[in-house]
N, C-alpha and C positions, 0 to 999 in steps of 0.2 A: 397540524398547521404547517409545520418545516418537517417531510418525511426523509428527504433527500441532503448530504451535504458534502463541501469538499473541504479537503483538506490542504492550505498554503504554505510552503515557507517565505516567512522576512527575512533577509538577512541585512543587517543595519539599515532599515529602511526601506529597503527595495523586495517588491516583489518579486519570487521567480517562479519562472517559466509558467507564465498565467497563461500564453495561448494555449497548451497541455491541458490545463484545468479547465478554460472555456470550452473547448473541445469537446471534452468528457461532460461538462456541464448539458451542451446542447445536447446532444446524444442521447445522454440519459433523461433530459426532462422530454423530448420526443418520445424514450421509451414508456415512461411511466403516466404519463396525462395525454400521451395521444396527439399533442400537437408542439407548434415550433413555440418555445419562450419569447413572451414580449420584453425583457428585460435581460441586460447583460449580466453574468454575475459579477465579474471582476469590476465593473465601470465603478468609479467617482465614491474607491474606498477611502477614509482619512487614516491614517495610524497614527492614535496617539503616539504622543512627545515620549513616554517612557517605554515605548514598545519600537524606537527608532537605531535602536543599538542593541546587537548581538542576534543572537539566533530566536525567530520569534514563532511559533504557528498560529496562523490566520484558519480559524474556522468558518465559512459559509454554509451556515444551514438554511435551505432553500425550501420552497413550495409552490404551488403553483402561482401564486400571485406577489410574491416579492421575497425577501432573503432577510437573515440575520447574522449578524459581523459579531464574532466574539476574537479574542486575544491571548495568547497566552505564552510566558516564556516556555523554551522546549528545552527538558532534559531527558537526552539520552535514555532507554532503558540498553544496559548492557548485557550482553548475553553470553552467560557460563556456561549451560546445560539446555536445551531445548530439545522435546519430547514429541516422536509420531503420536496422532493420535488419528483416528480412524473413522470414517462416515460414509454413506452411501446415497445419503438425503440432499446433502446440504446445498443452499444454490445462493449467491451472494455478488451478482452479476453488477447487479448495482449500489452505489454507496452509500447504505438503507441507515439510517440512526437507531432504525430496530435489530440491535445486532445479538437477540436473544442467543439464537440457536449457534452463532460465532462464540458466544462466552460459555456455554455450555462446554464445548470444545475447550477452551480455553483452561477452563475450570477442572477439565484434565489432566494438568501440566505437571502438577505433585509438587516436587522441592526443586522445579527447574522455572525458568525465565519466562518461557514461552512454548507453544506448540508448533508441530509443522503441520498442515491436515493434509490428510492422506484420503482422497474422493477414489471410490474405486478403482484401490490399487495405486492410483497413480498422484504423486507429489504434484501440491497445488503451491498453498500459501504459510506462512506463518498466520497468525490473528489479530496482524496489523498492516502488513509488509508482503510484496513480493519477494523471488526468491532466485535467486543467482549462484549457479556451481561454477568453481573453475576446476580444467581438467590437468591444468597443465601447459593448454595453450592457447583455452578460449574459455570465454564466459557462457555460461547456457542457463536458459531462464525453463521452467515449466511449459510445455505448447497450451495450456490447459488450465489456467489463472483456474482461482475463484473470483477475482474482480480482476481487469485488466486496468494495472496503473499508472499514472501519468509517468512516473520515473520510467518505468519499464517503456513503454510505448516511446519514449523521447529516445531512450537505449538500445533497443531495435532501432528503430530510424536512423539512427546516429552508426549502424553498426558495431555495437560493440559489441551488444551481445545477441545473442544465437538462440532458438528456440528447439526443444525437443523434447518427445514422448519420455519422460521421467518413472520408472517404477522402485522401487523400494531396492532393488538389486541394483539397478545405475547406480545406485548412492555411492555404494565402494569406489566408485571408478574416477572419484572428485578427490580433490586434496583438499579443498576447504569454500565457503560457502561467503554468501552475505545476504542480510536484510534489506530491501529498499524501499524507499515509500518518499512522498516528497518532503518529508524532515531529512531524509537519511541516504545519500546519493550514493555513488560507488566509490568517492574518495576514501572510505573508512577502512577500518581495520578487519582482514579477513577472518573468520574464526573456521577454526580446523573441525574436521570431519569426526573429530573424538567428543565435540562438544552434542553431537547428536544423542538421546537417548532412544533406545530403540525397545 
């Protein structure tokens, strides 16, 4: 019924950067049902009273003929160790809820946090998060997502950050990395390039 969904942050009440997410919304329900959406996602949401303070994630899971609003408070996962792992198949273009062959991946990670996936060769995503190096004097994201995400897309456009052919050997050439996705922006804390497992 809901194949498709996006993912919000609240922060004390307010949503951010929904035209990002409407964006992506349109887009993708053109891609997957063939025509334009009669319905906005973001329009005439309420937040409850207890989800009006602190850091919230707004789920919209979506289908073709209307959406479902869930709530939930967000905490951080932290990341200590995060693991390559490797695939040649995988294709996750869109923000499917069928995230089987994502957690398979996933489910490679061993005694570390998270994965990075590695698509032919070349540095994509983590298994929630886009992914940002710095070199030293810039940010550089992957030219070559597994999903391209609203954080990322608003970060280009903004110039901050840089896009480029990523392979396993670029990696040395970063001093340290970050996650991002719309819970988790570029204000956070960098983690260093030793935190990779390879």
């Amino acid at each position: 019924m809901y194949p498709l969904f996006e993912s919000l942050c609240i922060q004390d009440g307010r949503v951010m950067n929904s035209n990002w997410h409407e964006k992506r919304f349109q887009k993708a329900y053109f891609k997957y049902f063939g025509e334009s959406s009669q319905f906005n996602l973001i329009s005439e949401i309420n937040i409850p009273k207890e989800f009006k303070k602190g850091n919230v994630k707004l789920r919209i899971l979506y289908g073709e003929k209307g959406r479902k609003i869930e709530f939930d408070f967000y905490n951080p996962i932290k990341i200590n160790t995060i693991r390559l792992v490797y695939t040649s198949e995988l294709k996750y273009s869109l923000k499917l809820r069928n995230r089987e062959n994502l957690n398979k991946l996933f489910d490679q990670r061993g005694n570390c946090d998270d994965v990075i996936i590695v698509r032919d060769g070349q540095i994509t995503d983590s298994s929630y998060a886009n992914l940002i190096f710095f070199n030293g004097r810039e940010w550089i994201t992957p030219k070559k997502p597994l999903l391209e995400g609203t954080c990322r897309a608003r970060l280009l456009d903004n110039g901050k950050i840089k896009t480029a052919n990523l392979g396993i050997n670029e990696l040395k050439t970063f001093k340290g990395f970050k996650l991002i996705n719309a819970m988790r922006d570029m204000d956070q804390e960098i983690i260093p390039m030793d935190r990779i497992v390879y």
